[in-house]
N, C-alpha and C positions, 0 to 999 in steps of 0.2 A: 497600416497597423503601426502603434507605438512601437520603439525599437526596444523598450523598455517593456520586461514578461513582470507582471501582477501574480504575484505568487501566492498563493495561500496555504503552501505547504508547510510542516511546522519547522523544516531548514532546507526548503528547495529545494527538495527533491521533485517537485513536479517539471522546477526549470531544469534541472540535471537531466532529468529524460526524456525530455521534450532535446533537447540540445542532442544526445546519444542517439536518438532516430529523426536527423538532419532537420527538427526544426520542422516540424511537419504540421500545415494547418489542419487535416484531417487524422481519422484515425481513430480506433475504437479505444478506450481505456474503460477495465473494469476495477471496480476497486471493493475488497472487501472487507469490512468494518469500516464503513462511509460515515456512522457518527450523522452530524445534521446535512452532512452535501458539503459544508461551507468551513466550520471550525477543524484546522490543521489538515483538508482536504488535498489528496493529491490527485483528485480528477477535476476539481470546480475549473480552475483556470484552464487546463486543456479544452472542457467543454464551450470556455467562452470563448476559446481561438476557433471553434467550429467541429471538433471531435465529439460523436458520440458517446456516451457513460451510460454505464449499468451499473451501479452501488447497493451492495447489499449492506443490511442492518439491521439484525436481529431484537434490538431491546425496542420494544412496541411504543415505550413512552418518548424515547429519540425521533424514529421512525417519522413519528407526526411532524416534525421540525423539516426533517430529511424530503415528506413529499409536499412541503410546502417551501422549501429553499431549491428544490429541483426538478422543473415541472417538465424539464426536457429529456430527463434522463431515463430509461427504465429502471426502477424501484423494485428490489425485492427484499421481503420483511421475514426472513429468516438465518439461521445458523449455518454455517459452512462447515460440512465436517468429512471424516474419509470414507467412511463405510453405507452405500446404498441402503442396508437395512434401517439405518438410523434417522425416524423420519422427526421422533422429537429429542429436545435436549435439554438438560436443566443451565439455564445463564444466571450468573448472579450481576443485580444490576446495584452497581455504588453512584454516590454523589455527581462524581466530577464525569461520570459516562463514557467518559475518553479511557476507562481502565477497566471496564466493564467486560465481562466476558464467559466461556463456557469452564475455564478454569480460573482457579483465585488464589493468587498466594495472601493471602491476608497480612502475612509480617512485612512484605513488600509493599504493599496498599497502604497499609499504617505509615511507614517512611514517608513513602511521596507523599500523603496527606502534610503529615509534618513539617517537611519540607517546602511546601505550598503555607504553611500557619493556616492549616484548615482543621477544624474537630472530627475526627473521624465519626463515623456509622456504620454499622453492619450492611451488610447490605441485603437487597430483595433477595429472596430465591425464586425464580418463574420458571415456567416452561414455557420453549419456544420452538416452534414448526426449525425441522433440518432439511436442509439434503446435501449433494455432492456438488463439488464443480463441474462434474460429467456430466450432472444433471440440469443443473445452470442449465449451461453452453448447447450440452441439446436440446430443452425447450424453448432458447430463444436461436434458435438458427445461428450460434456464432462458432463461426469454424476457425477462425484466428481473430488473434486480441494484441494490439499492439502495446498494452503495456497496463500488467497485471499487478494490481499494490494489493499486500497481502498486510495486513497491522490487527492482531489478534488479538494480543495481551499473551502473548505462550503456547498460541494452540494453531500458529503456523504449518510444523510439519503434517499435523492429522486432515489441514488441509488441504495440501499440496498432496496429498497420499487419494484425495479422491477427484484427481486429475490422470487423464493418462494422455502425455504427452506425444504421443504416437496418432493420437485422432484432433488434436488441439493445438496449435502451435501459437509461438506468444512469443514477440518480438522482444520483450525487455520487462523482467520480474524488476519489482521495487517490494523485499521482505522482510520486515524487523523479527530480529534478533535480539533479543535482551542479555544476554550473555554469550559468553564463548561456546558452551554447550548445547545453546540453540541453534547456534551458527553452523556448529561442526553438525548438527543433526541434518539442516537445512541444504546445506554444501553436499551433504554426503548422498540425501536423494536425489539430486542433479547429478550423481556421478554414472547414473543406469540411462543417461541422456546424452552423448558422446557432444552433441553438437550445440550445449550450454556450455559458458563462460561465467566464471565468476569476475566481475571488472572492478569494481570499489566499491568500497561502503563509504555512507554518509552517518554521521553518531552513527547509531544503531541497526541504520539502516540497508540490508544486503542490494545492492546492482546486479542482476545476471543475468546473462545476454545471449542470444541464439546468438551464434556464430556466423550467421546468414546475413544478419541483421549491423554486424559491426564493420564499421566503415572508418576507414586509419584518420580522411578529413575531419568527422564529426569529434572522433579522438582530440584533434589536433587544437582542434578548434574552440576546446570545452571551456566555457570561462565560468568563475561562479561572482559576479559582479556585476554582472547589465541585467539586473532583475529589481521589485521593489515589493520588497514583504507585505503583504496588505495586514492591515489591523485585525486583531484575532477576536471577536464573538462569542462568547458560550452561549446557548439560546437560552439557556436557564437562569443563569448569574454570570454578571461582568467579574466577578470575584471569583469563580471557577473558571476562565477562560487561561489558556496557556498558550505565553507568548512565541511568537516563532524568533530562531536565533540564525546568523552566517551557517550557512554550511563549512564542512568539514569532512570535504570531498578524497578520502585514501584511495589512491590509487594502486592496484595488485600489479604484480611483476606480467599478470597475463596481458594486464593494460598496457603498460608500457611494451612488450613483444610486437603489440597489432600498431603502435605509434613508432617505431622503428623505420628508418627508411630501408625496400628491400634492397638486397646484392644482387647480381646475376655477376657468376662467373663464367 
């Protein structure tokens, strides 16, 4: 294997956590809001080092891209949300797909359109088939996931709410957070979980880690330099695709405690 990781995440994060569970060729990774498999993916390159993928992707006109860029992976074409009873849900689907989601802040959508020199449009409103992650994970027999990406557009906590971590265990969450108030929402359900860690964010993006899972050499070890961004795709337009940038890997004080050398007195 090249010593050099092919990255397709939008700032490596998929090498960031391949790297925080020792580098490991196998391994289940699920990712939810998988988009086409391939543009700013944080399972594509795990799958090609030989890990299985499950990627969910609710907006049906993606979807088609998604089971034709991912013939290996189990595919499911629905909403992730928290509550069982909730078997459908209205998504609103925009241009660029990557902002696409069950919630919509539309004055924020207008910005990044902007931002991007793209004309904005309303976007679809559809309905789309839901269920839980409980429900996921028991219809396909997975009782542990080694490394859960969660990328919503805002509606991360409602599904991390239809998880219950006491029948599920998950080696290493990867959950964007778009501001401080998603963060502290997100943080704070992990706190009825004694034995999660929150270890660093990447931009936006939350690291938290079973405690089981964290290892002081993988710590030690983490470098964000020996990887090569792979060129970014939009299946629709080259003109909507969004480039990936270095990481910008923060490190929390609980990371540096497990990278500590211990005492014995």
């Amino acid at each position: 294997m090249n010593n050099s990781f092919l990255s397709y995440s939008q700032h490596a994060d998929d090498y960031i956590a391949w790297q925080l569970l020792g580098k490991k060729t196998t391994g289940m990774v699920v990712e939810i809001g998988a988009f086409d498999g391939k543009h700013l993916s944080n399972s594509y390159s795990l799958e090609q080092l030989g890990w299985q993928a499950l990627c969910v992707e609710p907006n049906p006109s993606i979807f088609q891209f998604l089971e034709a860029n991912r013939p290996h992976a189990v595919l499911v074409n629905k909403a992730i949300v928290g509550n069982e009873t909730t078997k459908e849900i209205t998504f609103y689907s925009e241009e660029i797909g990557v902002l696409s989601g069950v919630v919509y802040d539309e004055e924020d959508i207008k910005r990044r359109y902007e931002k991007r020199g793209l004309a904005y449009k309303s976007p679809e409103k559809i309905s789309v088939a839901a269920t839980t992650l409980n429900t996921l994970f028991n219809e396909n027999n997975i009782t542990h996931v080694d490394i859960l990406s969660i990328d919503v557009e805002g509606y991360e906590v409602e599904v991390l709410q239809g998880l219950d971590l006491t029948h599920i265990s998950v080696g290493l969450f990867i959950i964007e957070a778009n501001d401080a108030t998603f963060k502290s929402r997100i943080l704070q359900f992990f706190e009825a979980y004694k034995n999660y860690v929150f270890i660093g964010s990447n931009f936006q993006n939350l690291f938290i880690m079973d405690k089981r899972m964290v290892m002081r050499k993988h710590l030690k070890t983490l470098d964000f330099a020996d990887f090569i961004a792979a060129k970014q795709e939009h299946p629709i337009s080259e003109k909507l695709a969004i480039d990936a940038v270095p990481p910008e890997f923060v490190k929390t004080d609980q990371f540096h405690k497990y990278v500590k050398p211990f005492k014995f007195f």
